[in-house]
C-alpha positions in Angstrom: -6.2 31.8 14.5 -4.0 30.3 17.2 -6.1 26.9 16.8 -5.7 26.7 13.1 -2.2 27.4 13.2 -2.4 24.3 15.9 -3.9 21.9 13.6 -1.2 23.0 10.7 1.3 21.9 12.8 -0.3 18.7 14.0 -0.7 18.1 10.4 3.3 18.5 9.9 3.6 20.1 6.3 6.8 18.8 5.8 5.7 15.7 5.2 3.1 16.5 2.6 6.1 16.4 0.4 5.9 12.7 0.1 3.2 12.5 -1.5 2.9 16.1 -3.2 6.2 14.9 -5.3 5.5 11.3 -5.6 1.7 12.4 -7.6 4.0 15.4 -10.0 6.2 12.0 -10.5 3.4 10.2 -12.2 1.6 12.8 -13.5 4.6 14.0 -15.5 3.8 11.1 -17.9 1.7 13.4 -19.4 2.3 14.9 -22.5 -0.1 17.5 -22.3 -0.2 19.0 -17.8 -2.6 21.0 -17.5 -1.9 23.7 -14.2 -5.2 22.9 -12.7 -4.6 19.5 -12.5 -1.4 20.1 -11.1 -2.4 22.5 -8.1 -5.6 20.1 -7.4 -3.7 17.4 -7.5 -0.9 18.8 -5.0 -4.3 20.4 -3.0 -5.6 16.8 -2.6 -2.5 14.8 -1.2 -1.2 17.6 0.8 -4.6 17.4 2.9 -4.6 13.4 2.6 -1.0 13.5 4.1 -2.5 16.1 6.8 -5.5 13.8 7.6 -3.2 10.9 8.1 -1.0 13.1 10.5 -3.8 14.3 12.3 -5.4 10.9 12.7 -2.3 9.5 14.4 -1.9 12.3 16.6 -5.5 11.2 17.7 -4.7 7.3 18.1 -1.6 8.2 19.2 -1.7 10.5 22.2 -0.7 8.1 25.0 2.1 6.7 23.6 2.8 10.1 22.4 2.6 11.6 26.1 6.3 10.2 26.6 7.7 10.6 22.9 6.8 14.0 22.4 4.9 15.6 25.0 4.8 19.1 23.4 2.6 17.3 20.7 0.2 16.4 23.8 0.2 19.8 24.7 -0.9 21.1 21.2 -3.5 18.4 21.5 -5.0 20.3 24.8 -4.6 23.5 23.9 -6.4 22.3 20.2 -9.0 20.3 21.9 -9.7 16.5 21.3 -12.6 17.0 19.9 -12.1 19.5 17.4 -9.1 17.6 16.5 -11.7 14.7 15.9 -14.1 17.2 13.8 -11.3 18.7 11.4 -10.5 14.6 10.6 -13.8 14.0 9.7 -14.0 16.9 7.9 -10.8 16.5 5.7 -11.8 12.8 4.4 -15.2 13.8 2.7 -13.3 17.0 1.2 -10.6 15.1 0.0 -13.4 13.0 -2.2 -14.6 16.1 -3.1 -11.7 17.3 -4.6 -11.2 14.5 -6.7 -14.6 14.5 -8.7 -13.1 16.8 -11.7 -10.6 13.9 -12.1 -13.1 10.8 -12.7 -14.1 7.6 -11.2 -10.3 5.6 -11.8 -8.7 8.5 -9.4 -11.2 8.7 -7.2 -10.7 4.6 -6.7 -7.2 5.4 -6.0 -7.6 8.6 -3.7 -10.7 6.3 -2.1 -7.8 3.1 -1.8 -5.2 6.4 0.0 -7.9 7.2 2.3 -8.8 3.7 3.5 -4.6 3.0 3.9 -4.4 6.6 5.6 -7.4 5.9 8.4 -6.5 1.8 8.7 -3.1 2.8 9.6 -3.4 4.1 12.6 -6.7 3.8 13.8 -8.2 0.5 15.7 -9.7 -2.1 14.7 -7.3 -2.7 11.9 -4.9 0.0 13.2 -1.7 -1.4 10.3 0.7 0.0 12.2 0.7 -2.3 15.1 3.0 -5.3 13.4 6.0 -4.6 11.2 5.2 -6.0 8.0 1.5 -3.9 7.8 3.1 -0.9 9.3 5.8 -1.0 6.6 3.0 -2.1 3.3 0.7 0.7 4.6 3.2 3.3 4.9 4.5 2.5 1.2 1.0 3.8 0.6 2.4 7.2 1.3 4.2 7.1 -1.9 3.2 4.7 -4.1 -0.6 5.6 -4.4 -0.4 8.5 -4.8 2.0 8.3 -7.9 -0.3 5.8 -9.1 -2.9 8.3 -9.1 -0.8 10.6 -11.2 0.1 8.4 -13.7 -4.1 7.6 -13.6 -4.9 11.1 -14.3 -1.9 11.0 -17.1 -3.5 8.6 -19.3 0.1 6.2 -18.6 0.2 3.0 -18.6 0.3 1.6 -14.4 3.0 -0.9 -14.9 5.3 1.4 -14.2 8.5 0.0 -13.0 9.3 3.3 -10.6 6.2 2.4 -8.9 8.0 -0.8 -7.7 10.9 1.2 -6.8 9.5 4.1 -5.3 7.3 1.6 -2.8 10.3 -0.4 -1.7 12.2 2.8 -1.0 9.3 3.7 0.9 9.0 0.4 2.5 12.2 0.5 3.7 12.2 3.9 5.0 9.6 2.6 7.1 11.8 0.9 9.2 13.9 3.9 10.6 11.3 7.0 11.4 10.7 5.1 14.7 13.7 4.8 16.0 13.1 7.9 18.3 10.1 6.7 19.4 10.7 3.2 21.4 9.5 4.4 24.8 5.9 5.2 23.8 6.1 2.6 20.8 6.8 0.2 23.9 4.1 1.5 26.0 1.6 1.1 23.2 2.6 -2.4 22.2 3.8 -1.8 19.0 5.6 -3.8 17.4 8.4 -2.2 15.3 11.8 -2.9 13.9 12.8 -0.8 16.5 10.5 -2.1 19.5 11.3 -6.0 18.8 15.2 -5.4 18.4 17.7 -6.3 21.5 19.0 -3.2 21.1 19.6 -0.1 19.5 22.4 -1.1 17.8 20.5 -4.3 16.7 17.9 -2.2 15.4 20.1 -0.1 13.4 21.5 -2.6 11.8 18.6 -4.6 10.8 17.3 -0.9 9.4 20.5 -0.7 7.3 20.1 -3.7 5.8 16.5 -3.0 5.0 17.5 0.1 3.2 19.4 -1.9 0.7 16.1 -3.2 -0.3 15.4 -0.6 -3.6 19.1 -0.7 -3.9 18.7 -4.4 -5.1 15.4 -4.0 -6.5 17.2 -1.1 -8.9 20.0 -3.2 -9.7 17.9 -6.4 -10.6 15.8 -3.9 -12.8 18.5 -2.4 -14.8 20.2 -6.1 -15.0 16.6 -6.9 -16.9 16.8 -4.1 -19.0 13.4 -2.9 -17.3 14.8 0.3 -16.4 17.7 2.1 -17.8 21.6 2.0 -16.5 21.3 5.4 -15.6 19.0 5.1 -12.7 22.3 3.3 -11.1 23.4 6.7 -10.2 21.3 6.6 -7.5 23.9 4.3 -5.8 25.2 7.9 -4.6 22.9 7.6 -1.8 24.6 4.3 -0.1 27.4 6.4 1.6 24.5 8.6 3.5 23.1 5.4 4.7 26.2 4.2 5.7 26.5 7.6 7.5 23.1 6.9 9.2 23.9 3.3 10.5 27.4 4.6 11.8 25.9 7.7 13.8 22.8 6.0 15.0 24.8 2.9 16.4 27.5 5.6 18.3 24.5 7.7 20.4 21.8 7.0 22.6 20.7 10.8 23.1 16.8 10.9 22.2 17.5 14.3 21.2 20.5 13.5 18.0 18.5 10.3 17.3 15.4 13.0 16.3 18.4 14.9 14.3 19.0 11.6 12.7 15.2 11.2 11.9 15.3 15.0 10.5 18.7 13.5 8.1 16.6 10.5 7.2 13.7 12.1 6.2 15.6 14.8 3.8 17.1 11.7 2.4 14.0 9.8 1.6 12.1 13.4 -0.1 15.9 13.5 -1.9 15.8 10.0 -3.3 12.3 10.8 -4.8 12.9 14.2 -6.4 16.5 12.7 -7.7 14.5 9.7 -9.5 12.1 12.7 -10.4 14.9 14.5 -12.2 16.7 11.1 -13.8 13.5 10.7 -15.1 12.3 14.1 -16.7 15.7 15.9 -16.9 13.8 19.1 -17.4 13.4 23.0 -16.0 10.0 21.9 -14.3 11.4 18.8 -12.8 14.4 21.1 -11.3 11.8 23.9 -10.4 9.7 20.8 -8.0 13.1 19.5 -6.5 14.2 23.2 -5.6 10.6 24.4 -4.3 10.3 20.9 -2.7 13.6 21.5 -0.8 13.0 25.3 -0.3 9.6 24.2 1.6 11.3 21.8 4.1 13.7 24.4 4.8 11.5 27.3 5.5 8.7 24.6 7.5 11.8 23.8 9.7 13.1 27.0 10.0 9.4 28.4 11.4 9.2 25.0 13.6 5.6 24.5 12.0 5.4 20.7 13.4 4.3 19.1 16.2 7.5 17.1 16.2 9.7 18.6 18.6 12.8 17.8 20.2 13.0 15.3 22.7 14.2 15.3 26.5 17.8 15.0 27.1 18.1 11.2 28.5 19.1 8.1 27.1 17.6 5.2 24.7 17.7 2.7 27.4 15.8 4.6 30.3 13.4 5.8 28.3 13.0 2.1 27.0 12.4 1.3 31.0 9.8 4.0 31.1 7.7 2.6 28.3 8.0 -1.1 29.4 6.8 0.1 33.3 3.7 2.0 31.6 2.0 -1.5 30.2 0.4 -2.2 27.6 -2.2 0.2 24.6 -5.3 0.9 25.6 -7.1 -0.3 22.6 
């Protein structure tokens, strides 16, 4: 029991909400849900979201050794290998599970797995340069609402798919701000890890955030999506909250509160497109259990992601630098 519970938390279940809400997003094109497809569907990307976890926390585990050590100490007490069998388990099941839905899904869940595994593991390992990192991880989002509006019989030129993957693009940019030191040690090459400094790489994250900002506006100027979606310019004064209190600490630990703020804001921007979209009970009902989820995930501490030691940006920076270069 205590191992299972280990490999739930390695899988970090908050996260699963990514792509959980972004597959009800395209599946509500349908006019006629059908609750199986629903909970199959939610069954399906909450373990493709686990795998991808899981996978990185394999890949990961030197660089991951100064980030968040607890993690390494899950790892242990898990077993490397076991860790190893439960990913190769999850990616043949994941298949599986998407049969009942036909061949076009199954291409897409098949084009989610191949993103999920080349992300983080050599030899094409995405997430060593920027601009893969930050394509692949849009994966996260966009695939698998592409998947739902498959299985919804819509029609794929869906302009929120072009918003919802620069969001998630750009997003990209910020969950590693935490992580320089190990990011550093394993000779990756960020937004964060290229920057001068901190300060430079908050700023170049800020600016990167604007990107579905002016997407959304060029959209609604060309009349492909509707003025209302502008009302998601209520998000720019939580950025600019962000920028302000990333640029005035250098504390690991509030830099991982900041990454906790920017990742309710990314699920937030989702299910408020979600609701703009389908103003609906149901749509409210996934934004409220969505939320309700995160809260009671966090409030248990089931995820590996812990807090970090109490010591500065910059010395941690030096410890990564002195440990050289990734092993693979």
């Amino acid at each position: 029991m205590n191992k299972a519970f280990l490999v739930v938390k390695l899988a970090r279940p908050r996260t699963w909400t990514f792509a959980i809400t972004s597959y009800l997003f395209g599946y509500m094109a349908t006019n006629t849900p059908i609750l199986w497809q629903v909970l199959l569907g939610i069954a399906i990307f909450a373990l493709g979201t686990a795998a991808t976890n899981l996978i990185n926390v394999y890949t990961d585990i030197r660089e991951d050794a100064i980030n968040l050590p607890m993690r390494v100490e899950m790892v242990r007490g898990l077993g490397r290998r076991n860790l190893a069998y439960v990913i190769g388990g999850l990616y043949p099941l994941i298949l599986l599970l998407s049969v009942p839905f036909g061949l076009n899904f199954i291409l897409v869940v098949a084009l989610a797995e191949f993103d999920s595994i080349g992300y983080s593991l050599p030899p094409l390992r995405f997430k060593r340069h920027p601009v893969t990192a930050l394509l692949s991880f849009s994966g996260a989002v966009s695939l698998p609402f592409l998947a739902g509006l498959v299985l919804a019989g819509a029609s794929l030129l869906n302009p929120l798919l072009i918003l919802l993957g620069s969001f998630m693009f750009a997003y990209g940019t910020v969950k590693n701000i935490p992580d320089v030191p190990g990011d550093n040690r394993a000779g990756l090459k960020t937004i964060a890890t290229v920057s001068a400094s901190l300060k430079k790489t908050v700023e170049t994250s800020a600016l990167l955030l604007l990107i579905p900002y002016m997407v959304l506006s060029a959209m609604v100027a060309l009349n492909i999506l509707s003025p209302i979606y502008l009302l998601n310019m209520i998000f720019l004064p939580f950025l600019a909250y962000w920028a302000l209190k990333n640029t005035r600490t250098s504390n690991l630990v509030k830099l991982e509160q900041l990454h906790t703020f920017g990742f309710i804001y990314a699920v937030s921007f989702i299910l408020f497109n979600l609701v703009l979209t389908y103003p609906s009970h149901i749509s409210i009902g996934v934004l409220g259990f969505t939320l309700s989820f995160i809260f009671l995930v966090s409030r248990f501490g089931v995820d590996s992601r812990l807090q970090h030691p109490v010591k500065s940006y910059q010395s941690l920076k030096q410890e990564g630098e002195n440990l050289g270069s990734h092993g693979y």
